[in-house]
N, C-alpha and C positions, 0 to 999 in steps of 0.2 A: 688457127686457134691458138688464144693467146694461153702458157703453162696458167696453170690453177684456175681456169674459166670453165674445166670441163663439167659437163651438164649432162646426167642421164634420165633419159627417157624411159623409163620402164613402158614396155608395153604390152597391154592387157592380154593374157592366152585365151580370157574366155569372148567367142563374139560378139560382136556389136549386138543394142538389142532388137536392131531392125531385120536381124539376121533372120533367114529361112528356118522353119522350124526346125526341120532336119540338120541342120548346123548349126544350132544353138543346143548346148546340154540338158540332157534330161531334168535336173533340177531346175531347169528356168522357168519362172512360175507361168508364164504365157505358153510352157509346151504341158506344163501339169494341167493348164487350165483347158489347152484343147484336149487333152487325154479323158478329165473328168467330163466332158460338155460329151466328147463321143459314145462314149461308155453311157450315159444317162439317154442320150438319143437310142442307142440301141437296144437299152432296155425299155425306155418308153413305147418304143413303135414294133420290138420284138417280141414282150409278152404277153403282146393282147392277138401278135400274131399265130406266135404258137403252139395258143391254146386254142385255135383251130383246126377245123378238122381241114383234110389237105383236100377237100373238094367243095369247099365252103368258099363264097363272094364274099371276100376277106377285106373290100374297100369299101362296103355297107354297115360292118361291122362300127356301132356305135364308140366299142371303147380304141379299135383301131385308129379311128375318129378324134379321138381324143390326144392317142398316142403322138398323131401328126402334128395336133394344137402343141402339145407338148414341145414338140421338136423345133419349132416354128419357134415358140418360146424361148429354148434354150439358145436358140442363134439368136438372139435379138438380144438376150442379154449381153450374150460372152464377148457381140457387136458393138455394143453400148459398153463394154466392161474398159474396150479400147488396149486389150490384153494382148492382140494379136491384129493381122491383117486382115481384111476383107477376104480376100482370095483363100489363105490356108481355112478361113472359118468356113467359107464356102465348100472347096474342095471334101475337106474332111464332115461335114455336116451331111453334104449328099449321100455321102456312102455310109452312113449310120445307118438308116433304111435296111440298103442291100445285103451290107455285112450280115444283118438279122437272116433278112432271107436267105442267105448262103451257108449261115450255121442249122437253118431247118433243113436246106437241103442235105448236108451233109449226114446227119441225123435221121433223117428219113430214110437215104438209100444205104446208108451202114445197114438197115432192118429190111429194106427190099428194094434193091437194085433197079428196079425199073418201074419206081415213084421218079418223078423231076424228071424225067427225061427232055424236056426244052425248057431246064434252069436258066438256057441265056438269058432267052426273052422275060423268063419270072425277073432276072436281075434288072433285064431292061425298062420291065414295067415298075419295079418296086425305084429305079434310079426317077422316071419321068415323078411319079407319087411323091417320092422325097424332095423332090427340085419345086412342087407344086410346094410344100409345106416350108421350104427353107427360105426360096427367095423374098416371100411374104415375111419375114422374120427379118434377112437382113435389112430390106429397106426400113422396116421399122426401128432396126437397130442402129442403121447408119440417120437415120432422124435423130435419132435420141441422142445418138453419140455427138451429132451438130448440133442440136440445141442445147448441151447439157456444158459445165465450163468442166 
């Protein structure tokens, strides 16, 4: 290195923006945008569950119904929005569903213990429900996102 040629490289602390959600900072607007898109899937497909009663066919339910459309929606945009990856949308999209159903369970046996007693399978069924509502969502959304410039 020749004297007076020297050259710095600053290099950036925050990650790349291809980075894992989980390693990329809370302020990264692709991790705000799956945080808001979670949070609305669990209120979509949570409140209509709730407010059932706990011995009620809860996937007849008209606005339950809706809640899915909803869900299915919200991945097709956040898909098309091109914020984030396929996979983290994916991942976190399914479990919007369950988380609901996990906060009724919690809720329920705080008030009597021995409501939910085979929570797994509720979680297992509320995961297949949500996979039924999402994957229709991303393909529409990985369309959009190839036709769209």
């Amino acid at each position: 290195m020749k004297a007076g040629s020297f050259t710095c490289r600053r290099r950036s602390k925050l990650p790349h923006r291809s980075a894992p959600w989980h390693v990329r900072p809370v302020t990264d607007r692709g991790t705000l945008w799956l945080a808001g898109a979670f949070a609305a899937g669990v209120l979509l497909t949570g409140i209509p569950y709730w407010r059932l009663p706990y011995n009620a066919n809860y996937f007849a339910d008209p606005m339950l119904l809706i809640g899915f459309a909803g869900l299915g929606l919200v991945t097709a945009v956040l898909v098309a929005s091109r914020r984030t990856g396929l996979w983290e949308i994916f991942g976190l999209m399914l479990v919007a569903f369950p988380a609901a159903v996990m906060i009724r369970v919690v809720i329920d046996t705080m008030e009597d213990p021995t409501d939910h007693n085979l929570w797994p399978f509720e979680l297992i069924i509320a995961a297949v429900f949500s996979l039924i509502a999402v994957v229709p969502g991303l393909i529409v959304g990985a369309l959009a996102r190839r036709f769209t410039t």
